[in-house]
N, C-alpha and C positions, 0 to 999 in steps of 0.2 A: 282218122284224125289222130295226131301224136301228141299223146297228154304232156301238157306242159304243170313243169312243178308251180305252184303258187296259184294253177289256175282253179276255179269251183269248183267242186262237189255235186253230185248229182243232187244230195240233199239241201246242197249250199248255192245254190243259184246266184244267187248275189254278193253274198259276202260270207268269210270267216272269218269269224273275232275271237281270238286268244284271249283268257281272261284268265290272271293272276292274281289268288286271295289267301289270305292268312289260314294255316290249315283249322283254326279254329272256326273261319268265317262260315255261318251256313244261312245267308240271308241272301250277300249279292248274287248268286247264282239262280234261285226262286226270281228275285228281282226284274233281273235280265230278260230274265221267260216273262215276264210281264208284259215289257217294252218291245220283243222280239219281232220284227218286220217277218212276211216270209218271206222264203227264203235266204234270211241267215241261221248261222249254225254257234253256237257259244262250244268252246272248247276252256276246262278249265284246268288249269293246273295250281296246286298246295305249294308256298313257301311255310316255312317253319321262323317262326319268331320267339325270341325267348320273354319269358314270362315277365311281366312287370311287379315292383314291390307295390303295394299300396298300400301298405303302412306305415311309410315312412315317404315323405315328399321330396325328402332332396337326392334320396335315390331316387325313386319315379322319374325326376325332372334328369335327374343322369343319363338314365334306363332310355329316354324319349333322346337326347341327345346325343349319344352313343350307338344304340342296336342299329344292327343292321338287317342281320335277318338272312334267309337262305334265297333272297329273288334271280340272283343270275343263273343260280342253283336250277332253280322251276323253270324256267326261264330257259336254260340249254334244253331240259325236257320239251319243254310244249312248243317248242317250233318244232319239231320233230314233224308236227301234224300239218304245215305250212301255212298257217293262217298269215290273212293278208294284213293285219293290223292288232296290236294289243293295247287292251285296257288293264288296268290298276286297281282292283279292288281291295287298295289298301290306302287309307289317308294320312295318317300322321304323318309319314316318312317325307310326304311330299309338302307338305305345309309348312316343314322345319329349314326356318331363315327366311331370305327374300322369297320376292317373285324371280328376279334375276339367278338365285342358286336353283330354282326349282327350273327355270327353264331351260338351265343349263344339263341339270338331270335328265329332263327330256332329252334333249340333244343326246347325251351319251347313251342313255336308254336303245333310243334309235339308233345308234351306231350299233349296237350292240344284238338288236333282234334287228337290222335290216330291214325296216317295216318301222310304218308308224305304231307309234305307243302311246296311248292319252294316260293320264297320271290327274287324279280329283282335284289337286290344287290349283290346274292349269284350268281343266276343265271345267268349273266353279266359275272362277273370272269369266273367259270366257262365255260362259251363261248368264251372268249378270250384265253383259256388254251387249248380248243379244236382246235382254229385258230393254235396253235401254240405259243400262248403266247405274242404277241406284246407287248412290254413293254413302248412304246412312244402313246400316243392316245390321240385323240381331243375327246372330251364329248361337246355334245349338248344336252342342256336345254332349257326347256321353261320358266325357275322359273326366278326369280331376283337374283342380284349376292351372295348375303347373301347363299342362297341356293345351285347355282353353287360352293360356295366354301366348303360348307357342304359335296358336293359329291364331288368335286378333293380329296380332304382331304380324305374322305374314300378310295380313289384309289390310295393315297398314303401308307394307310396303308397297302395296301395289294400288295405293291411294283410296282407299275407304276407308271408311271412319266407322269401324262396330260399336255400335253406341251401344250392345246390348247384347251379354253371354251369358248363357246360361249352363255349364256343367253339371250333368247327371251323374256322373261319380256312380258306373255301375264299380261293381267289385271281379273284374275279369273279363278276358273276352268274350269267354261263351256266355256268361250274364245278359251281354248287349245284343243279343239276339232274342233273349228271352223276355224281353220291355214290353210288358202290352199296349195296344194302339192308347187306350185312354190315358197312361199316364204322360206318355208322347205328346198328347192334344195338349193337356193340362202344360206341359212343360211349354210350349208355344204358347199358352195361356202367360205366363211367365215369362217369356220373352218379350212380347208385344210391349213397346210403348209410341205413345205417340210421335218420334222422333224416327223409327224406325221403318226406314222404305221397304225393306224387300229381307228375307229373312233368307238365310242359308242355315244346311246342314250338313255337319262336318259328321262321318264314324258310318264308313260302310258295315258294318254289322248292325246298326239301330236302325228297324224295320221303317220306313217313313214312307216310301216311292206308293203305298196303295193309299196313303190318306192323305198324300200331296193336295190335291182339291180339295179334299173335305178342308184344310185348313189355311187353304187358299181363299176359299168362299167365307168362312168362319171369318177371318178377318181384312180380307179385302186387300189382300197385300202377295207378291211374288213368292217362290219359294223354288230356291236352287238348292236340289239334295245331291249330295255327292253322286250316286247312283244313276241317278237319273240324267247329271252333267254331265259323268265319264262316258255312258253308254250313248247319250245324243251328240257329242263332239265324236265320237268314234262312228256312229253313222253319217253323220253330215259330210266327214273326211272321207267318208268310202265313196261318197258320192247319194247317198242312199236319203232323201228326203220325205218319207213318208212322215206323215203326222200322226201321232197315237195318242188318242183321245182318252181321258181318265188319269193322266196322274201329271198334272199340274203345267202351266202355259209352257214353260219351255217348249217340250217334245210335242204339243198339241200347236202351238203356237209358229213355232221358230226354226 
């Protein structure tokens, strides 16, 4: 039999997912392995982002609307490995402006790996559409408010109404890796109001996807985490429907 390029892996039976993270990230990758069907395979490849001010906000709010970042960069790297579809393990980038610029980003994205690419801002929606659409939702962040408002602003274009943000203003990327589960809960404690249908999280580095449920049951309400959206729209699209039980209704549900 004549191997064809793009086809599985003896290890990858099903699927290979390309995944693209901030080289400070070291959460979404753990994550992934969480959620991981067998026979898929996570391949990941480092872009390089330059550093944010945070001490000063109207750089910050520049710094957010300007970088770019080294992604085509990782990017010509990691199809090297010929993965059949790539995820985004990076959120800001994708949440800045409409839904209409972001999904135009997709589109060029995919021009650009030949191969689908989910991207957390897309992916997000989408999971909320699969809930059934909640249109009232708290968003938590880890960024500064400059930021938080970057993303309600996006969730406005795309017709919801975030009645409810809360920014954690860690101090850097590798910080928001290091959040422990309890202040996470507390901070969704602070989120919660009665107006609030379904709760999203924005900042793949802020560990959430293992206490998805725990704070789904805690208050009785949805919860779409970047991670968990990007990596269930990128199975769904391969075709691959398993359900993975323990981290919150999307990917157990939908």
């Amino acid at each position: 039999m004549r191997f064809v390029p793009g086809s599985t892996d003896v290890l990858a039976s099903r699927a290979k997912l390309g995944v693209i993270v901030p080289s400070t990230n070291s959460t979404v990758g753990p994550e992934y392995e969480m959620l991981r069907p067998h026979g898929v395979t996570h391949h990941i490849g480092r872009m390089v982002l330059p550093p944010r001010p945070y001490d000063n906000m109207d750089n910050y709010r520049q710094a957010l609307e300007h970088e770019e970042g080294g992604l085509h960069e990782a990017l010509e790297v990691l199809m090297n490995c010929e993965p059949h579809a790539v995820a985004h393990g990076h959120s800001i980038h994708s949440f800045r402006g409409t839904i209409e610029r972001a999904e135009e980003d997709v589109r060029e994205l995919e021009k650009f790996c030949e191969r689908p690419f989910f991207t957390p801002s897309i992916s997000v929606v989408k999971g909320l559409r699969a809930i059934g659409n909640p249109k009232r939702i708290g968003v938590l962040t880890p960024y500064w408010p400059p930021a938080g408002e970057l993303v309600a602003n996006f969730f406005r274009s795309a017709g919801y109404d975030p009645v409810s943000v809360v920014n954690m203003e860690t101090t850097g990327p590798t910080k928001v890796s290091q959040v422990p589960y309890a202040v996470t809960m507390k901070a969704f404690d602070a989120l919660d109001t009665p107006q609030v249908e379904a709760f999203v999280h924005v900042g793949t580095a802020l560990p959430v996807t293992a206490i998805t449920e725990a704070i789904e049951r805690k208050h009785g309400k949805p919860l779409i985490g970047v991670n968990v959206a990007t990596y269930w729209a990128a199975l769904r699209a391969l075709g691959i429907q398993d359900k993975v039980r323990g981290y919150g209704c999307l990917i157990a549900e939908h």
